[in-house]
Structures are given as structure tokens and as C-alpha cells.
N, C-alpha and C positions, 0 to 999 in steps of 0.2 A: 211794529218795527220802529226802532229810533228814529231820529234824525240823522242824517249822514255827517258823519266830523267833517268840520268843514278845514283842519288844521290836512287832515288828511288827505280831503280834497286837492287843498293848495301840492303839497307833497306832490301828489299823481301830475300835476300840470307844469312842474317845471324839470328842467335836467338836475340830474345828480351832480354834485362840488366834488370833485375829487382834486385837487387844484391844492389844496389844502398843506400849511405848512405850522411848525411850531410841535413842540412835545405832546400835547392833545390831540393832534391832526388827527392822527389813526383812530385812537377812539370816540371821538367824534363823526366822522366818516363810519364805523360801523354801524356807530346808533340811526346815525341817518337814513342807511342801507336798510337797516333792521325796521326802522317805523316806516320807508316806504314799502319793505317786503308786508310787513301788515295793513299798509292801507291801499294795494293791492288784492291780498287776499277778502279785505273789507267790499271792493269793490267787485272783485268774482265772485263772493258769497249774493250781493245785489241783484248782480248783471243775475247769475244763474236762479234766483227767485225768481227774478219777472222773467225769464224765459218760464220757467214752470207757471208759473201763475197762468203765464199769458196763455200758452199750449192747455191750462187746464180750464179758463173760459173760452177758449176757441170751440174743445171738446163739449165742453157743457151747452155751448150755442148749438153742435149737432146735435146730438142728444135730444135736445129740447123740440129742435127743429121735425123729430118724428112725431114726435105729444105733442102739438099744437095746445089742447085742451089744455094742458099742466100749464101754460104759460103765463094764466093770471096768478098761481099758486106757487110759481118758482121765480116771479119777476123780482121780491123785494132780496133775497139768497141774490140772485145774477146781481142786482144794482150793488149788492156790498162786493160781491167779487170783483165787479168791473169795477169800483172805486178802490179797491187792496192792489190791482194791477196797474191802475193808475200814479196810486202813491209809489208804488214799486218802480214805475216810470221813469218818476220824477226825480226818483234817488238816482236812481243809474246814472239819468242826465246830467247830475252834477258829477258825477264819477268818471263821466266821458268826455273826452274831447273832443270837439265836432273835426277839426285839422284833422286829426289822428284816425278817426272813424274814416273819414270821406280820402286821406290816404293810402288807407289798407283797402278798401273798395276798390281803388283805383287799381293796387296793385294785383289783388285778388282775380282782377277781370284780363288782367293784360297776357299773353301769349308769353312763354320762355325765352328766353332768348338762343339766340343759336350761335353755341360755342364752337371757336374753330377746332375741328377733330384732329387734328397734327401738335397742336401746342398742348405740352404734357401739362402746363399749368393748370387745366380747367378738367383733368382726364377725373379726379375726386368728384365735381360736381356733375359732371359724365354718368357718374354711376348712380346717382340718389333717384330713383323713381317718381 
């Protein structure tokens, strides 16, 4: 696997300019849009490797876990996988932002809120399960 761009990296860490004025504004503004929608996609493509990799040494440690006996014959295969999920780690890590991570947690754990049922404003958000 490459190294992770790191032009791209920067991209993923900061907000988008849309603030933007002069005759180039707009096409400048898309190309921005356009390289952060690919270093984006650069970083899903990451993230979902080491989800795989990682689910596929977890499995492998079961596996293994029933053949005891195979374990001196499958050790140096496990240490490259666990070193390929490692590197895969390492990428994402710079692809993610810890702020971003640990406030989608937050959000992820917390209870709905509870909309007043009289005010028609919020009757759309009402309905989404």
C-alpha cells in the first residue's frame, strides 16, 4: 500500500473556502471540492482495508485458536498480517481526526432528543425512524 498523500491529508483536516471571490472563484471552489471528494474517497478506501484486514486477523486468531499444534507453522503468515494491519492502522490514523472521531462517539451514544409534538416545525424529523 502507498503512503498516504499527505496534500490530502491536510485537505480532510481543514473546512472548505467557499468565501471565495474574483472570476476564478467558482472554478477554483470546484477543483477544491473535487480533490477533497477524492481524498475522501482515499480515506474510505484506508479506513475500509483495515476494517477488513483487521476482522480478517481477528478471524484468523480464531481459527488458529482451535489447532493449537499449527501455531508454530502459521506464526511467521500471522506476524506479516498483523504487521499489513498495523501499516493499515497507521494510514487511517493520519486520515482521521481524533476531535472528529471522539465527537461522533459522543454523538453516537447520546439519547434523541425529545421534540415538542404540537409544533409543526419538527413533525419532518418526527417521522424518520
Amino acid at each position: 500500500m502507498a503512503a498516504v498523500n499527505l496534500e490530502g491529508t491536510a485537505l480532510l483536516q481543514q473546512a472548505p473556502q467557499d468565501d471565495r471571490e474574483g472570476p476564478d472563484a467558482e472554478e477554483e471552489e470546484e477543483d477544491d471540492w473535487r480533490a477533497r471528494r477524492e481524498a475522501q474517497q482515499v480515506r474510505n478506501s484506508v479506513v475500509g482495508q483495515w476494517r477488513s484486514a483487521a476482522a480478517s486477523l481477528h478471524r484468523a486468531h480464531r481459527l488458529l485458536a482451535l489447532f493449537p499444534w499449527l501455531k508454530p507453522w502459521a506464526d511467521a503468515g500471522m506476524r506479516l498480517k498483523a504487521d499489513h494491519v498495523a501499516l493499515l492502522q497507521q494510514q487511517a490514523g493520519q486520515l482521521l481526526s481524533w476531535e472528529a472521531l471522539t465527537a461522533a462517539a459522543g454523538v453516537a451514544a447520546m439519547d434523541p432528543p425529545d421534540l415538542p409534538a404540537e409544533d409543526p416545525a419538527f413533525a419532518l424529523l418526527r417521522a424518520v425512524p
